[in-house]
C-alpha positions as CSV (number, residue, x, y, z in Angstrom):
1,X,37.0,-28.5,1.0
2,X,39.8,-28.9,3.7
3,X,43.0,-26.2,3.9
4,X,46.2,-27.5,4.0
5,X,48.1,-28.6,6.6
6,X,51.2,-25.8,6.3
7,X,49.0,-22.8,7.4
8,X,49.7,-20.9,10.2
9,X,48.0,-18.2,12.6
10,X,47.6,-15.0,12.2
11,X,49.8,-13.1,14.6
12,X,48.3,-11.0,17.1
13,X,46.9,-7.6,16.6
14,X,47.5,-8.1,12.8
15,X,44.7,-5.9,10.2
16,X,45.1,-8.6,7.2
17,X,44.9,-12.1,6.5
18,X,46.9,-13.2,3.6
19,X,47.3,-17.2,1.7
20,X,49.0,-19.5,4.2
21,X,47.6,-17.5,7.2
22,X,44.4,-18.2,9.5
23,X,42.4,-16.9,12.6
24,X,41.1,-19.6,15.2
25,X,39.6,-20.0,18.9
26,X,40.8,-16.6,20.7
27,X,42.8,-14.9,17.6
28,X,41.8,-11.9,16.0
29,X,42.3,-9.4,12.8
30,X,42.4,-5.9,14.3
31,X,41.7,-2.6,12.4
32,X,45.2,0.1,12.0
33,X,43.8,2.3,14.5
34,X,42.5,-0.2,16.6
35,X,38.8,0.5,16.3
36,X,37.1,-2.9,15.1
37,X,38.5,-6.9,15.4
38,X,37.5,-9.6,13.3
39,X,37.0,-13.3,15.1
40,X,34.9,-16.0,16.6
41,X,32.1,-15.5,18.9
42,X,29.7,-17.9,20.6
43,X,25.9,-17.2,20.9
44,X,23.4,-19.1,23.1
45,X,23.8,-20.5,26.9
46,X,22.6,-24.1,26.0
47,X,24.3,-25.3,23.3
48,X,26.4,-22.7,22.2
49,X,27.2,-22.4,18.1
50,X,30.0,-20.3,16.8
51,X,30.3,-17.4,14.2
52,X,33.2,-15.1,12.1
53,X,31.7,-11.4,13.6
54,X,33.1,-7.8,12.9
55,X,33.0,-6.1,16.5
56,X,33.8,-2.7,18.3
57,X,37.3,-3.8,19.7
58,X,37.8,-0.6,22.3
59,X,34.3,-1.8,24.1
60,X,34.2,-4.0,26.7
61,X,30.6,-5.3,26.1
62,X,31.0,-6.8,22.7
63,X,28.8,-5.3,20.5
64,X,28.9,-7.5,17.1
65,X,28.1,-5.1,13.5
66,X,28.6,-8.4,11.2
67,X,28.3,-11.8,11.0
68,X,29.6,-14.1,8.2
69,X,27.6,-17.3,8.6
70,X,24.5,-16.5,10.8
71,X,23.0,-18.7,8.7
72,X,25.4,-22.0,9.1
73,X,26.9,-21.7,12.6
74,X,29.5,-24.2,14.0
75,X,29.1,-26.2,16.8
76,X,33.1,-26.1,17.5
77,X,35.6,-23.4,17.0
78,X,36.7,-23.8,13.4
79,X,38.9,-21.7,11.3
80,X,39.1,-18.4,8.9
81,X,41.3,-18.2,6.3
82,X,42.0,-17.5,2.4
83,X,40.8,-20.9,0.3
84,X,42.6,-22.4,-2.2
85,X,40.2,-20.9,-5.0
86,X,41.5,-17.4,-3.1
87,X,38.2,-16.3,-1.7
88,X,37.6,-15.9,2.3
89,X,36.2,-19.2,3.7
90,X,35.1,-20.2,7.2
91,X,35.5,-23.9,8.2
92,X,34.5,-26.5,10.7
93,X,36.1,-28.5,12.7
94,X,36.7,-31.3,10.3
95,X,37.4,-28.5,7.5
96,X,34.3,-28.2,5.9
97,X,33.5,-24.9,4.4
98,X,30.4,-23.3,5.5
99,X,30.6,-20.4,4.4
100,X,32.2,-18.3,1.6
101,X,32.7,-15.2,-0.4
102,X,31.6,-16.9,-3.4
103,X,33.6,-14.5,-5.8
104,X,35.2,-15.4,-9.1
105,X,38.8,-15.2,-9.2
106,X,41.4,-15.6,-11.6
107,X,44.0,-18.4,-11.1
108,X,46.5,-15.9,-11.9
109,X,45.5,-13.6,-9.1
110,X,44.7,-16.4,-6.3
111,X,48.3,-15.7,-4.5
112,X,47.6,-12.1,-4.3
113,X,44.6,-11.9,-2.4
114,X,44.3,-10.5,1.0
115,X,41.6,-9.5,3.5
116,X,42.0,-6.5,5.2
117,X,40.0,-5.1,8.1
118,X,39.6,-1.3,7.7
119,X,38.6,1.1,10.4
120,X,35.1,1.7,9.3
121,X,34.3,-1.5,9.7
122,X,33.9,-3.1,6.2
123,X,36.3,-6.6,5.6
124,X,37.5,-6.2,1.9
125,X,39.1,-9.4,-0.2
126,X,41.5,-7.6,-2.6
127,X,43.8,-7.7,-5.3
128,X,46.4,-5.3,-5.2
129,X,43.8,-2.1,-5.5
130,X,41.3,-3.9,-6.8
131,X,38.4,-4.9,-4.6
132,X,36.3,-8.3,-5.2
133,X,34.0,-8.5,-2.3
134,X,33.1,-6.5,0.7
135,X,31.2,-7.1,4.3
136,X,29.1,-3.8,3.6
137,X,27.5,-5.2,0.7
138,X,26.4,-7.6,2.7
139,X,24.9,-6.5,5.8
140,X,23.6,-8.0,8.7
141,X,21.7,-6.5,11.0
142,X,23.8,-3.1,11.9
143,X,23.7,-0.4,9.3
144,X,27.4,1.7,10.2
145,X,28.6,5.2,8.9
146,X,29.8,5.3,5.3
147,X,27.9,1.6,4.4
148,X,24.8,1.8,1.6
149,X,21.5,0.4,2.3
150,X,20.1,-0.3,-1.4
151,X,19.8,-2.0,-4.7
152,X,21.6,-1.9,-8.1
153,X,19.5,-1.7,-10.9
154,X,22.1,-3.2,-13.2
155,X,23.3,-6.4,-11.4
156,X,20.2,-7.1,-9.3
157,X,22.6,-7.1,-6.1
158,X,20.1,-5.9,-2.9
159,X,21.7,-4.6,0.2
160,X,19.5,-4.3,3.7
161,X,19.8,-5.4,7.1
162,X,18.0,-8.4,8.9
163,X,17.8,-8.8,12.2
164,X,19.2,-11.3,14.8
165,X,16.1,-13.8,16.3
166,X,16.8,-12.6,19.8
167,X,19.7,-10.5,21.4
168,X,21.3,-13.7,21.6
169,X,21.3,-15.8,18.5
170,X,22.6,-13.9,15.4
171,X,20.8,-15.9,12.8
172,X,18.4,-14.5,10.5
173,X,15.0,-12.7,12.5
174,X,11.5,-11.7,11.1
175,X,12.4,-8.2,10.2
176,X,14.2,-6.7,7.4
177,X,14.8,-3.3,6.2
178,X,15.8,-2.0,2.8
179,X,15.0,-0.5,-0.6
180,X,11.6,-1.0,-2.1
181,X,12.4,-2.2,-6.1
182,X,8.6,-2.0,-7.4
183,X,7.6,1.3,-7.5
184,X,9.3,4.9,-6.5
185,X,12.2,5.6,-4.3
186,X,11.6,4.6,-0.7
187,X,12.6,2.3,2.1
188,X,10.5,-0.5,4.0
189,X,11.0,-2.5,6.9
190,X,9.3,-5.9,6.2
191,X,7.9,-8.1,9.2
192,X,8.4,-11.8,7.2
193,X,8.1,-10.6,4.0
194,X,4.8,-8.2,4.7
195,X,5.2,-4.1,5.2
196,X,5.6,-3.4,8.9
197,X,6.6,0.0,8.6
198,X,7.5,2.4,5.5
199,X,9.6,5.8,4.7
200,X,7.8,8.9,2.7
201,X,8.5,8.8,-1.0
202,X,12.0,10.2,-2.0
203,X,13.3,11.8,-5.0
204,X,16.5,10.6,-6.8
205,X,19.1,12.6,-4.9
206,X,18.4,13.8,-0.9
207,X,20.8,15.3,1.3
208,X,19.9,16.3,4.5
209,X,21.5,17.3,7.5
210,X,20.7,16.8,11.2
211,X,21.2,18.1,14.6
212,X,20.8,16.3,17.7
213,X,20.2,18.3,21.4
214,X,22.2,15.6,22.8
215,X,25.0,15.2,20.3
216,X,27.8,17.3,20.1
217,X,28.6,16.7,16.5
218,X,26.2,16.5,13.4
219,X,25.4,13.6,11.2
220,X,24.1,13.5,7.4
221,X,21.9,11.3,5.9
222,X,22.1,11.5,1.8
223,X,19.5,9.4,-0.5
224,X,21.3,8.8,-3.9
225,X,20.8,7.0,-7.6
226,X,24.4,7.2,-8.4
227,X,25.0,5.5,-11.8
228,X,23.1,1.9,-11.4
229,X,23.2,2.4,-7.7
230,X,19.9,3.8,-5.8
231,X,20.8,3.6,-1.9
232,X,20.9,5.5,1.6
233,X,23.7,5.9,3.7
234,X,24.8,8.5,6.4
235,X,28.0,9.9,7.9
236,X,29.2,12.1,11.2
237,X,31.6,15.1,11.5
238,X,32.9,13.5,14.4
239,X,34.8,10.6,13.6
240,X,35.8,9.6,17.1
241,X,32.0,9.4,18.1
242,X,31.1,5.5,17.9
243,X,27.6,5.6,16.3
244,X,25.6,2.7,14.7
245,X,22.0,1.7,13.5
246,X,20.8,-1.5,14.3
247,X,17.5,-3.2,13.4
248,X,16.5,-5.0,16.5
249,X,15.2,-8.4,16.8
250,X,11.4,-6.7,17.2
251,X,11.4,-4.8,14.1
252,X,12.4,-1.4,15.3
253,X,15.5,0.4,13.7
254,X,17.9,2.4,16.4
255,X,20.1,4.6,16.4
256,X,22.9,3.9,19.1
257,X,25.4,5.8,20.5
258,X,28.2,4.5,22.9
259,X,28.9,6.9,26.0
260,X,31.9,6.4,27.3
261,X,31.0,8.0,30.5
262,X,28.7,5.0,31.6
263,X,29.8,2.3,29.3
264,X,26.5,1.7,27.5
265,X,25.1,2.7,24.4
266,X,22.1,5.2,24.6
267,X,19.4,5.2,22.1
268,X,19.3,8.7,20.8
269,X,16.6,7.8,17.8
270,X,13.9,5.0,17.2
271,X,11.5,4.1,14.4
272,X,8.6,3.1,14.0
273,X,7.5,4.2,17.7
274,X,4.7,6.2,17.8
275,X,1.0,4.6,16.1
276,X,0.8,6.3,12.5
277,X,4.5,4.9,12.1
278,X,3.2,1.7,11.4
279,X,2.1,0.5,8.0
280,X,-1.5,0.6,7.2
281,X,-2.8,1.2,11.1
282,X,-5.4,2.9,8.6
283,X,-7.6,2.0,6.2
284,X,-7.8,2.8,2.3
285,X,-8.6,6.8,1.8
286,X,-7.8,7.6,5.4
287,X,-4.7,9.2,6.9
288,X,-3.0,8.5,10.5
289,X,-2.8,11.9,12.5
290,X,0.1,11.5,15.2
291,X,-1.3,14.4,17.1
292,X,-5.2,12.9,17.2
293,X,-5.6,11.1,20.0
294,X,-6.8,9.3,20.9
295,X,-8.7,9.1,17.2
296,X,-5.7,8.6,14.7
297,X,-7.3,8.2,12.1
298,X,-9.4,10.3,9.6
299,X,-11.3,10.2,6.5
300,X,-10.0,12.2,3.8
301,X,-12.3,14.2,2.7
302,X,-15.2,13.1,-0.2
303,X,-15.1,10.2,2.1
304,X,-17.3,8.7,4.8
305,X,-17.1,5.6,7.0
306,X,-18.6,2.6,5.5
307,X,-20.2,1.0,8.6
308,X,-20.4,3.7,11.2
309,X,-20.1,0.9,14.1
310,X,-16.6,-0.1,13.4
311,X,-15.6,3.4,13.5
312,X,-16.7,3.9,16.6
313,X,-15.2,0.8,17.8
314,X,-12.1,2.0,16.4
315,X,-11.8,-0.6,13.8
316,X,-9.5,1.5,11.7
317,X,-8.0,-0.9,9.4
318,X,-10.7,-2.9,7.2
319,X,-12.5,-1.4,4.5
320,X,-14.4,0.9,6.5
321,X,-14.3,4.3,4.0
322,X,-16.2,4.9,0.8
323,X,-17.5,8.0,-1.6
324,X,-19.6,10.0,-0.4
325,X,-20.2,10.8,-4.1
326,X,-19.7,8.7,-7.2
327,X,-16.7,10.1,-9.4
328,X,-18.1,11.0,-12.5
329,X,-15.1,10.4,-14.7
330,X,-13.6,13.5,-16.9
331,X,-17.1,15.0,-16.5
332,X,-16.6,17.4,-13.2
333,X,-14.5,15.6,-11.2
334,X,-12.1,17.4,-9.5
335,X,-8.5,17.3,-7.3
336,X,-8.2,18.3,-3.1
337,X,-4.7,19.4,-2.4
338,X,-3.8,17.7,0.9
339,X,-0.8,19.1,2.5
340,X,2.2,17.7,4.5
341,X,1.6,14.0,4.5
342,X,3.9,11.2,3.7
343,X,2.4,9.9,0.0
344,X,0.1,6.9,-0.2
345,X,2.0,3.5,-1.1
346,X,1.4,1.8,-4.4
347,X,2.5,4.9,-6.9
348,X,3.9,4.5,-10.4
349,X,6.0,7.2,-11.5
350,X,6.5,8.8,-14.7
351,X,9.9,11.2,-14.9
352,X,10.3,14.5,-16.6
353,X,6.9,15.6,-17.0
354,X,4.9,19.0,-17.0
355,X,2.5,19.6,-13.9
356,X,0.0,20.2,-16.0
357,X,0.6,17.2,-18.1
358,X,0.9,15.2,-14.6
359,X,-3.0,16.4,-13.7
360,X,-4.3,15.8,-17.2
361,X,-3.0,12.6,-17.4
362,X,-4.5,11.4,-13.8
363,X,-7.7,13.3,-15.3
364,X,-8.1,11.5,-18.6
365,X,-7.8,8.1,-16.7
366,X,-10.9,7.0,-14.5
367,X,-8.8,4.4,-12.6
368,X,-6.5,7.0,-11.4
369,X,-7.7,8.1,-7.5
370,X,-4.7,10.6,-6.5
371,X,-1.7,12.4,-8.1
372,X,1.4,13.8,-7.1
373,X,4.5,16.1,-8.0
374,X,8.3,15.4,-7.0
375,X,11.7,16.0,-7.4
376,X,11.1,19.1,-9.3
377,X,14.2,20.2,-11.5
378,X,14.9,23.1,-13.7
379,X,11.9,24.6,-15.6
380,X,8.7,22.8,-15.4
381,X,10.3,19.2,-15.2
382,X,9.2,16.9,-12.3
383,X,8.3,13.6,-11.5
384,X,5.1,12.6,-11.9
385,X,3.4,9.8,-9.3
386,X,-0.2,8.7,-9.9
387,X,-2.2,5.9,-7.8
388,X,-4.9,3.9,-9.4
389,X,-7.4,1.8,-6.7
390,X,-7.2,2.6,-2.9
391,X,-4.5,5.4,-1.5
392,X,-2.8,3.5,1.4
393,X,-1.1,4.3,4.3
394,X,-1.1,7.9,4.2
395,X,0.5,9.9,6.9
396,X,-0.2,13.6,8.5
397,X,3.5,15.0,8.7
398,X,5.3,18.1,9.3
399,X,8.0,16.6,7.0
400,X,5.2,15.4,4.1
401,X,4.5,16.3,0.7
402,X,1.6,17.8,-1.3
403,X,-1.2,14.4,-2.6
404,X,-3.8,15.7,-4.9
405,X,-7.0,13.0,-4.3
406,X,-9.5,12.7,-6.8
407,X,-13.2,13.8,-5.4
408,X,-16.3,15.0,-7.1
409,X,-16.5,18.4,-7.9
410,X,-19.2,19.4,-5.8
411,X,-16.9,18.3,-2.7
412,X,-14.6,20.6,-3.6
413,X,-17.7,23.6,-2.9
414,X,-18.5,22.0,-0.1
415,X,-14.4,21.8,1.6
416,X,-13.2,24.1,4.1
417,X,-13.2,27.2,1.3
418,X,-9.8,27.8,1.5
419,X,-8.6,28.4,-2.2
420,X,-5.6,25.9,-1.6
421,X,-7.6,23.4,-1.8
422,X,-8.3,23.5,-5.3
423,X,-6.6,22.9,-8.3
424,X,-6.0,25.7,-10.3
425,X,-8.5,25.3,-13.1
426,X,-11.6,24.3,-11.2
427,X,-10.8,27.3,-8.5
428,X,-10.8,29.6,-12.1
429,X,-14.4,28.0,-13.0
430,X,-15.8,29.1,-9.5
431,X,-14.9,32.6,-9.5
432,X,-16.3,32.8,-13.0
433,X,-19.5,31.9,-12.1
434,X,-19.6,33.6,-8.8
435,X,-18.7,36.8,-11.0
436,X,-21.5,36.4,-13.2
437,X,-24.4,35.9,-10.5
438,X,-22.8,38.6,-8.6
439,X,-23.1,40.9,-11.4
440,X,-26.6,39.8,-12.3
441,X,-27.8,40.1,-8.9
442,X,-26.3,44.3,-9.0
443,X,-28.1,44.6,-12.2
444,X,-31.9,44.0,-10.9
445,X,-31.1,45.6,-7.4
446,X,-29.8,48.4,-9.6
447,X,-33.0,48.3,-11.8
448,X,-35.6,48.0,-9.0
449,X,-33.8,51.2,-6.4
450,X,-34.3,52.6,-9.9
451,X,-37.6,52.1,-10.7
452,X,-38.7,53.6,-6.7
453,X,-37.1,56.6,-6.8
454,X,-38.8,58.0,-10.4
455,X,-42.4,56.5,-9.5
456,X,-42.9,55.9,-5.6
457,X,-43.8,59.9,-4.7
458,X,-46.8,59.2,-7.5
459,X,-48.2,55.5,-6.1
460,X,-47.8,57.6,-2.7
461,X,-50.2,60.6,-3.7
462,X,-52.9,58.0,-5.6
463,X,-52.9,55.4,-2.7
464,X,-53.6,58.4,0.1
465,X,-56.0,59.7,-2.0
466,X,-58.0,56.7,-1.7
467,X,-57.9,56.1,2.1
468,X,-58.4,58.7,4.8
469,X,-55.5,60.3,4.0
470,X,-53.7,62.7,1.6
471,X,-50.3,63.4,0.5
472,X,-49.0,66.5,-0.5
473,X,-45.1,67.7,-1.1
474,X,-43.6,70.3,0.9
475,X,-40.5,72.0,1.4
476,X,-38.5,70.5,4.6
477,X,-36.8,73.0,6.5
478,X,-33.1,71.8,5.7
479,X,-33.6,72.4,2.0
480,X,-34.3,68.8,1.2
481,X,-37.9,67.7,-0.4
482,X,-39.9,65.5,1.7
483,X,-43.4,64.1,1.7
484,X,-45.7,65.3,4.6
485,X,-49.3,63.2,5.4
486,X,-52.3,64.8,6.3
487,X,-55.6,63.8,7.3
488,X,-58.5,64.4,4.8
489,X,-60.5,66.2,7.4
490,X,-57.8,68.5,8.1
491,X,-57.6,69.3,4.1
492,X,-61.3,69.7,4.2
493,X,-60.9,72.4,7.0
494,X,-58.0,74.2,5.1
495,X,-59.6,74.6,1.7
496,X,-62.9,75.5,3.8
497,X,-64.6,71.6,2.3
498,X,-63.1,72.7,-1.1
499,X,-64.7,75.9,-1.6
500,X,-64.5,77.9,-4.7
501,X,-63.3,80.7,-3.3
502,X,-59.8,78.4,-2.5
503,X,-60.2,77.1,-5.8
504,X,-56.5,78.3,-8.1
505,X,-57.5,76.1,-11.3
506,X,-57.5,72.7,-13.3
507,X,-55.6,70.5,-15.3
508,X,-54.8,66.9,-16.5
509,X,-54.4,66.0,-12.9
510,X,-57.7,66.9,-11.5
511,X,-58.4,70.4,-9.5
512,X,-56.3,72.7,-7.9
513,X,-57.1,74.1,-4.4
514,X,-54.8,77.1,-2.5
515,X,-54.4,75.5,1.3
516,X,-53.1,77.0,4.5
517,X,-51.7,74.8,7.2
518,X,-50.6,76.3,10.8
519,X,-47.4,73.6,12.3
């Protein structure tokens, strides 16, 4: 497609671009206040190729947010304009397209159309109010204040940031970040297609609010299913403050802001950085500790490593765990509440669900390892996530949720014995049975102390009388009855060898002698 012949440039310092108007070689679309400009750039030192890029226009170092075709580049300065079909089209030098908004537009509405460059950033092709197409839903590799990073359900339309190969050359990188579509709410960066690094699990709706010790403003990140629309995005009370997150050509996401002071931008927030940030630097029923190391990682417990060797060796992300029990189905197994870690990946969710319905349905299914409970609403409602198979990438975080893993029940006896760890109806079958030995136990002691105290003087007596000494009760001084031992000869002596004369009588218990001891 060529333009014709009677368009002229856009005059300087310009926000719009309407039919019969274009930008070329050192011409520019600035925003009303003066923040961002629209043109051509050149990338590489070699050969140099050209691109249509959003930039910060008050910066001396150009610092690009968007770039149309990063994926067609020119090797001459061509042109930007409005098509003939209305929508916003980059051209060669000989007036090829290579690059377009691609929107349908009515015929009727093709001499209405304008591009406008607005202060936050985002290019919009409109009609009148109505907007067809705009830069935000199509990102690059800068995510900017007020854009959303997601995925609408309805249209299929997916919105996340790629990075540039190098810090040079715009086109598309390795790296990616954006919206997972299979499963729950939460947000990946992908490394050519494969996890790299992933988010916790979110519910539908997040706000959250966030002060930095070395900004003086505050910025707000909100998580949101908004009609068809699931997405993140974030804003700043300071408006003035030029702020930006960018997902470098390496595969780590920063947050930049621009001080003026020494005309650079300083990275105030990265991620991943530390180990346990990085997908899967654990195997299967383990979890990444960021304040164990140098040893990371840990088996959950009901688990033990599979080949003790590569543990040791720190070979932490092969199949190294297994049971060290057999599950035994609905027949005693049990759940271990794990606190504050970012969920396992691989969930399925089920919304609007009763906790205990959540547990029993995790229960009645042998597949199903681990269950979980979010987004909690009014009454007993929540979410309820279940894993089936191995629990990956599970993270120990200040910021995490509760996971409750599937072990044998007899694991649960033999955890830490704190009473969190349990779920509510097996910690009700211990006490029960603790009760009733307890209480079985009382009885015989009760029984036996019993039994001594009626017949023990007796056995006393009868036992003394048969060895070379003999018991006989007396009256202790402080009022109490004690037993007091004596020899047999000394008995002999005091009842003169059991004279008659000493003798007071008989009965069932044999004969009666009167004594008289000296103490």
């Amino acid at each position: 497609m060529s333009i014709s012949v009677s368009l002229l440039p856009i005059g300087a310092g310009e926000g719009i671009i309407v039919p019969g108007r274009y930008v070329s070689a050192n011409q520019s679309i600035i925003s009303a206040s003066g923040t961002f400009a629209l043109g051509f750039f050149s990338a590489g030192n070699s050969t140099p190729r050209y691109y249509l890029g959003i930039w910060y226009n008050k910066i001396q170092k150009k610092s690009v947010v968007w770039v149309a075709n990063r994926e067609s580049p020119t090797d001459s300065l061509g042109t930007f304009s409005l098509g003939v079909d209305g929508n916003l089209v980059v051209l060669d030098a000989a007036g090829k397209t290579v690059w377009s908004s691609n929107v349908k537009i009515a015929h009727s509405a093709i001499n209405s159309m304008m591009g406008v460059l607005m202060d936050s950033g985002n290019f919009l092709l409109r009609s009148g109010e109505t907007i067809l197409w705009q830069s935000f839903d199509h990102p690059s590799d800068t995510f900017l204040p007020g854009m959303k990073v997601g995925n609408n359900r309805k249209t299929g339309q997916r919105r996340q940031l790629t990075s540039w190969i190098d810090a040079e050359d715009p086109q598309p990188g390795l790296f990616s970040f954006g919206l997972d579509t299979t499963g729950p709410l939460q947000f990946f960066i992908w490394k050519d297609h494969v996890p790299y690094s992933r988010t916790n699990v979110y519910s539908n709706s997040m706000s959250l609010t966030k002060l930095s010790r070395w900004l003086p403003f505050a910025y707000y990140i909100t998580v949101k299913l908004e009609g068809d629309d699931i997405y993140l995005s974030y804003s700043i009370s300071d408006i003035s403050a030029i702020l930006r997150i960018t997902l470098v050509p390496n595969g780590r996401l920063e947050a930049l802001i621009w001080e003026e002071k020494n005309s650079k931008w300083f990275s105030m927030w990265q991620w991943p950085k530390v180990y346990c940030d990085f997908y899967g630097h654990c195997s299967p029923f383990s979890s990444c500790d960021k304040k164990g190391s140098p040893v990371y990682c840990k088996c959950l417990t009901g688990f033990q490593p599979k080949v003790q060797q590569e543990w040791h060796m720190t070979n932490w992300t092969s199949d190294t765990w297994v049971r060290q029990k057999a599950l035994t189905c609905d027949k005693g197994d049990g759940f271990l509440k794990i606190e504050t870690i970012k969920l396992p990946d691989h969930s399925y969710l089920v919304e609007n669900m009763s906790a205990n319905d959540c547990e029993s349905r995790c229960l009645q299914n042998c597949s199903c390892t681990a269950y979980a409970l979010v987004n909690a609403s009014q009454g007993n409602s929540v979410n309820c996530l279940s894993w089936y198979g191995d629990l990956m990438d599970i993270v120990h975080d200040i910021e995490g949720q509760i996971l409750y893993v599937r072990v044998h029940d007899r694991e649960l006896v033999e955890n830490d014995g704190s009473s969190d760890n349990f779920s509510s109806r097996r910690k009700r079958s211990i006490i029960i049975l603790v009760a009733v030995i307890s209480l079985g136990v009382l009885t015989v002691l009760s029984g036996y102390f019993t039994w001594r105290k009626r017949f023990g003087k007796q056995e006393i007596i009868e036992e003394s009388f048969t060895g070379t000494s003999t018991t006989i009760g007396g009256e202790a001084g402080n009022g109490d009855t004690e037993l007091n031992i004596f020899s047999l000869n000394r008995i002999q002596a005091a009842t003169n060898d059991f004279s008659e004369d000493n003798k007071l009588g008989e009965g069932g218990f044999g004969t009666v002698y009167k004594v008289l001891f000296h103490f």
